[in-house]
BAGU-24808 format. One record per residue (C-alpha): z, x, y; residue in one letter. Coordinates in steps of 0.1 Angstrom, whole numbers, plus 5000, padded with zeros to 4 digits. Example, Ala and Ser with C-alpha at 12.3 -4.5 7.8 and 13.67 -1.06 7.14 Angstrom:
<donus>
+------+------+-------+---+
!   up ! east ! north ! r !
+------+------+-------+---+
! 5078 ! 5123 !  4955 ! a !
! 5071 ! 5137 !  4989 ! s !
+------+------+-------+---+
</donus>
This chain:
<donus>
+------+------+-------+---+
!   up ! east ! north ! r !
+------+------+-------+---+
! 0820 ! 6459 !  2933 ! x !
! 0857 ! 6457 !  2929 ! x !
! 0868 ! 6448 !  2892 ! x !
! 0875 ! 6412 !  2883 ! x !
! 0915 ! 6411 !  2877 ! x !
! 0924 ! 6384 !  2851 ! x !
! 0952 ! 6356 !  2861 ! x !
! 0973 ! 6340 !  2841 ! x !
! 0997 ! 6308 !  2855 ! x !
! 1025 ! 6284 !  2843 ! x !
! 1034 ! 6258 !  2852 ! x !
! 1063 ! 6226 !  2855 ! x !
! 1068 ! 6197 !  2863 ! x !
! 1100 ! 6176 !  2880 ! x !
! 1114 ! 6150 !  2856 ! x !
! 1147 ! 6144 !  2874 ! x !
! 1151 ! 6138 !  2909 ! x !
! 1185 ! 6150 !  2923 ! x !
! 1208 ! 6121 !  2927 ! x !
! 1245 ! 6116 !  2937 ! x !
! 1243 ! 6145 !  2963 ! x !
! 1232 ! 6171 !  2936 ! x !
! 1203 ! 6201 !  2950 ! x !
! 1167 ! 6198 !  2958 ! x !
! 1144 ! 6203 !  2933 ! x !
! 1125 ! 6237 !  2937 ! x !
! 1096 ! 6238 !  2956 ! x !
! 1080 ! 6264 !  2933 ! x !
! 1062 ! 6241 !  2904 ! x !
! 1032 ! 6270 !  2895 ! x !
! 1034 ! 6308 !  2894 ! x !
! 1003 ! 6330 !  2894 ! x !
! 1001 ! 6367 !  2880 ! x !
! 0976 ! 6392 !  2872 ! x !
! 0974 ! 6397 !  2834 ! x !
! 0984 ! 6431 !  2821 ! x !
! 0956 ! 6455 !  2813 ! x !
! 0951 ! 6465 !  2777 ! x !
! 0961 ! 6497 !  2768 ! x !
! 0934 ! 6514 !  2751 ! x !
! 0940 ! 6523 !  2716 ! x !
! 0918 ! 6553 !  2708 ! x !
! 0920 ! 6561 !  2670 ! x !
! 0898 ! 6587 !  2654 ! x !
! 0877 ! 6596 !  2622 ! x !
! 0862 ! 6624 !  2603 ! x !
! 0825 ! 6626 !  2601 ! x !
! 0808 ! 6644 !  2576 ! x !
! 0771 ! 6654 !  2576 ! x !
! 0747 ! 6670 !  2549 ! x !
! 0752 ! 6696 !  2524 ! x !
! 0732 ! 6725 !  2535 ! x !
! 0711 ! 6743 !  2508 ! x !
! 0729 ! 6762 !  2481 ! x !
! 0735 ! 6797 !  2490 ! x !
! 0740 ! 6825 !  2465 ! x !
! 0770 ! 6848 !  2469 ! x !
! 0759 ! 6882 !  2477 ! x !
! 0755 ! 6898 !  2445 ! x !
! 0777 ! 6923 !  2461 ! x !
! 0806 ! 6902 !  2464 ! x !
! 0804 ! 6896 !  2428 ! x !
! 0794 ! 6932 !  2417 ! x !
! 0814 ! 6965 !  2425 ! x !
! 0781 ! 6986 !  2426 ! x !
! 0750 ! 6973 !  2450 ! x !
! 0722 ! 6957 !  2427 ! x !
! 0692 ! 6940 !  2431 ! x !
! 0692 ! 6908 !  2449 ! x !
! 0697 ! 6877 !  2427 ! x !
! 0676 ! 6844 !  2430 ! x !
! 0694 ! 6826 !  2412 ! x !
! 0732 ! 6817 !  2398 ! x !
! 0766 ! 6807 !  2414 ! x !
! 0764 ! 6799 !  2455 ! x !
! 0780 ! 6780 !  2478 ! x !
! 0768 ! 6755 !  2500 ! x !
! 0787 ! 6742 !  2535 ! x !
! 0785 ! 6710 !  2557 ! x !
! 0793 ! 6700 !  2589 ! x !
! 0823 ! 6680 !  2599 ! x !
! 0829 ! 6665 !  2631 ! x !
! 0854 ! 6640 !  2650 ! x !
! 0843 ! 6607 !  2661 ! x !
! 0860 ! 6577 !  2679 ! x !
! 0862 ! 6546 !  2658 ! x !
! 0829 ! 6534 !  2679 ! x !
! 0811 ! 6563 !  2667 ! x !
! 0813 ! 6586 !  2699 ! x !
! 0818 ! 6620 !  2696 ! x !
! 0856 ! 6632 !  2701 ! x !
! 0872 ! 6663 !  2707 ! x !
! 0877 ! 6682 !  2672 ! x !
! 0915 ! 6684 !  2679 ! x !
! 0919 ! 6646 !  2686 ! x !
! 0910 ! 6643 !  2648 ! x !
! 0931 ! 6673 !  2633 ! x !
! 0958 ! 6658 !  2653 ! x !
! 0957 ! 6619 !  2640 ! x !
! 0932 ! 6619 !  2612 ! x !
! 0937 ! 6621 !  2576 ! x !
! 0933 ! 6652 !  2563 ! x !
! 0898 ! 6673 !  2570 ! x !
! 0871 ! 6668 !  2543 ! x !
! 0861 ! 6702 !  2527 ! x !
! 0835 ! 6722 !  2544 ! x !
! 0823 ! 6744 !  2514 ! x !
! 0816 ! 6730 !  2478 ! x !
! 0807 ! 6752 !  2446 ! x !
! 0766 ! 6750 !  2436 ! x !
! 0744 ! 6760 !  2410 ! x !
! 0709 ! 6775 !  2421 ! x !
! 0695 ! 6770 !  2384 ! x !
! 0676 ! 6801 !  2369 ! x !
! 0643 ! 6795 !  2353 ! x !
! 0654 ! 6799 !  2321 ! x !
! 0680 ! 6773 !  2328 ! x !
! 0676 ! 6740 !  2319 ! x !
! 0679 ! 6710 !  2346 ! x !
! 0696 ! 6677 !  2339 ! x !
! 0701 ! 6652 !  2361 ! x !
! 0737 ! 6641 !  2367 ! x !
! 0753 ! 6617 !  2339 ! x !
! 0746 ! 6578 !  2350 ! x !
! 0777 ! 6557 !  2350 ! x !
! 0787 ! 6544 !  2322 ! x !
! 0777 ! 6508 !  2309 ! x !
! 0797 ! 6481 !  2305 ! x !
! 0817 ! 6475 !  2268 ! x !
! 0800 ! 6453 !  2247 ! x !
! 0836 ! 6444 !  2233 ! x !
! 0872 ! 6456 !  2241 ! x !
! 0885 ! 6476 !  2215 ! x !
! 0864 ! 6474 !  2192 ! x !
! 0834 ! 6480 !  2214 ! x !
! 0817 ! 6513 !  2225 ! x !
! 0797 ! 6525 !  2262 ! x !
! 0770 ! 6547 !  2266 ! x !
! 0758 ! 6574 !  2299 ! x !
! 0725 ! 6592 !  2300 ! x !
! 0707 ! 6618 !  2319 ! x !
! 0672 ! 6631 !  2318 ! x !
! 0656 ! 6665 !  2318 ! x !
! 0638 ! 6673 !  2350 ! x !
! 0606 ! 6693 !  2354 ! x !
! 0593 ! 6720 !  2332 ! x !
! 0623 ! 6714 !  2316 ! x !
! 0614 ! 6683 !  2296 ! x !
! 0583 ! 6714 !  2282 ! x !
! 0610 ! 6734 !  2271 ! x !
! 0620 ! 6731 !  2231 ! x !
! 0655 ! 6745 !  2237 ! x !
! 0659 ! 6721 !  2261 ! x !
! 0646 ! 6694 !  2239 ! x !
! 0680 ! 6703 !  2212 ! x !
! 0699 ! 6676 !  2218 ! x !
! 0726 ! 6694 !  2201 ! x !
! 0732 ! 6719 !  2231 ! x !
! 0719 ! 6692 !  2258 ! x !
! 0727 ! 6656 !  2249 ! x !
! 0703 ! 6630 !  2267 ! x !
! 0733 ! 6600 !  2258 ! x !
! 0768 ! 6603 !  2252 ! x !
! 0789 ! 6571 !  2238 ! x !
! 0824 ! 6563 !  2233 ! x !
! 0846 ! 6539 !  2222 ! x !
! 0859 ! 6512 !  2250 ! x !
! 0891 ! 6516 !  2261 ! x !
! 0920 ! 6493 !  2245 ! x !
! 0952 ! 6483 !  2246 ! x !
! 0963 ! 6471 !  2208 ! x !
! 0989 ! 6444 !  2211 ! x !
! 1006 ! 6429 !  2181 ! x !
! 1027 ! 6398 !  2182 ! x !
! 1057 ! 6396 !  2161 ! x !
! 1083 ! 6365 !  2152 ! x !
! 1118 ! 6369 !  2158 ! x !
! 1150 ! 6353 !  2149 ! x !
! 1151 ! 6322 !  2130 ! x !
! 1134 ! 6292 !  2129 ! x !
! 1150 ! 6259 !  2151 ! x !
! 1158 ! 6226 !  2139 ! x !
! 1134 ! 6199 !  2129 ! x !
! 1125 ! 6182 !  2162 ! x !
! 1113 ! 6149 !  2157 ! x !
! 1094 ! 6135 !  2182 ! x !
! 1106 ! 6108 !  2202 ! x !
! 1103 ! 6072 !  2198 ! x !
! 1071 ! 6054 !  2208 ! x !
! 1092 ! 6029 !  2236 ! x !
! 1123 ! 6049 !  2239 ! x !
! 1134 ! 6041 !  2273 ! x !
! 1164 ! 6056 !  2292 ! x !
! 1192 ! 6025 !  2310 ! x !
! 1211 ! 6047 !  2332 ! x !
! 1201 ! 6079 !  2317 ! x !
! 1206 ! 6071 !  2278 ! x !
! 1186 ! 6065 !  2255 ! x !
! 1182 ! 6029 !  2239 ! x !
! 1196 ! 6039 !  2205 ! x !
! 1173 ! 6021 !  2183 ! x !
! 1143 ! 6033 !  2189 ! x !
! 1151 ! 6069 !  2180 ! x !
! 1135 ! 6082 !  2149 ! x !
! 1154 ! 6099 !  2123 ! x !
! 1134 ! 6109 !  2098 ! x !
! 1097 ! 6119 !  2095 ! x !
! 1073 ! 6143 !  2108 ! x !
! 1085 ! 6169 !  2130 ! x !
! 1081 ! 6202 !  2141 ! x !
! 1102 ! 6233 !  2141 ! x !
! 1101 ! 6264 !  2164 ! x !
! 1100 ! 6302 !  2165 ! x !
! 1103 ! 6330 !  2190 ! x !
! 1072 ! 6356 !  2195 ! x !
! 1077 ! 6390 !  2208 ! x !
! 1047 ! 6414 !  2218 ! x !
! 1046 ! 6451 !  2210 ! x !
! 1019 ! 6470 !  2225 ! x !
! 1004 ! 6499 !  2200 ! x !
! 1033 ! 6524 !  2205 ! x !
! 1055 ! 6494 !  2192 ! x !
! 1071 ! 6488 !  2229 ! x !
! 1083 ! 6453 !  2238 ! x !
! 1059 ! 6444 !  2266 ! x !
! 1050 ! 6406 !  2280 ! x !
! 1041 ! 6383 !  2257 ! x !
! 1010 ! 6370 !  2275 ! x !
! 0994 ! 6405 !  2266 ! x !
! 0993 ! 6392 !  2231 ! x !
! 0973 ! 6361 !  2241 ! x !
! 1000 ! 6340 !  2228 ! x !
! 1032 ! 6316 !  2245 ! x !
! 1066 ! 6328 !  2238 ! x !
! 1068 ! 6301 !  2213 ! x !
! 1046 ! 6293 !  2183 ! x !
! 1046 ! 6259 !  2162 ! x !
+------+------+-------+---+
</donus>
């Protein structure tokens, strides 16, 4: 069947007639037209599949002189990559190279451990710090396999199970400067203002007051940086 066209209409209305000889209204009080098709915006994305299995490099590649074949040590392992529309359908690979980001790498470094090797898994993350500054974080890994049999795998020395560290921290250190202000009293309990002044009698002179000094904040290679960092106002009492 033919394809629905969308309509869009205005329309006015007559508010005024015409008077002392002046024109006819217009006739025309509601226009009609299609609406304009959306251009379609294709954009596209790079999609990347599985790492294959790590292959060695041909010992040959790595050795002048032919040797026997290796089974395990340095490979290389490759992936696929392909170029998608942002609804997932598959695209033309040049679509991507010519509006996508840059292509994700197709080959990766890998390690086909030997069996005198021993296997760790990856580091976890590290935890969260107990306490800024003065706080620490750990990571672990585990041994995997006949590994956790093995007694040099067991040092700890030459394979670590946890590794901690101090938290980060950013040392600030607040500092007065310049002098201290005046006394400032403060003000009277009814003190109220006729026409912006203040009723002189009821303005203390004498008592309990409070004076006021500047604070700076150096950070821990003594540079003036804001002095929220130090947890404090500008002024202290």
């Amino acid at each position: 069947g033919d394809v629905v066209k969308r309509k869009q209409s205005r329309r006015r209305l007559v508010i005024q007639m015409p008077s002392n000889g002046g024109q006819e209204c217009p006739v025309v009080l509601e226009e009609e037209r299609d609406c304009d098709v959306p251009k379609v915006c294709p954009g596209f994305r790079w999609k990347t599949h599985k790492w294959r299995k790590c292959q060695l490099v041909p010992w040959f590649l790595r050795k002048d002189t032919l040797g026997a074949q290796e089974t395990c040590g340095p490979g290389l392992q490759t992936r696929a990559v392909s170029c998608r529309q942002l609804d997932g359908t598959q695209a033309d690979i040049r679509e991507c190279l010519k509006s996508a980001k840059a292509m994700p790498a197709i080959t990766q470094r890998c390690q086909l451990p030997c069996q005198d090797d021993c296997q760790l898994t990856n580091w976890s993350k590290f935890s969260s710090c107990t306490a800024d500054c003065v706080g620490v974080r750990t990571r672990k890994r585990a041994l995997i396999g006949r590994s956790k049999k093995k007694d040099k795998c067991k040092n700890t020395q030459m394979y670590p199970l946890s590794e901690t560290q101090y938290c980060p921290c950013d040392k600030y250190n607040a500092q007065p400067v310049g002098k201290w202000s005046d006394c400032i009293l403060p003000e009277g309990g009814r003190a109220e203002s006729t026409a912006g002044m203040k009723v002189q009698g009821d303005i203390k002179e004498c008592g309990q007051g409070y004076r006021y000094q500047a604070m700076v904040c150096y950070d821990q290679d003594n540079r003036l940086v804001e002095t929220s960092r130090c947890n404090s106002h500008a002024i202290i009492t």
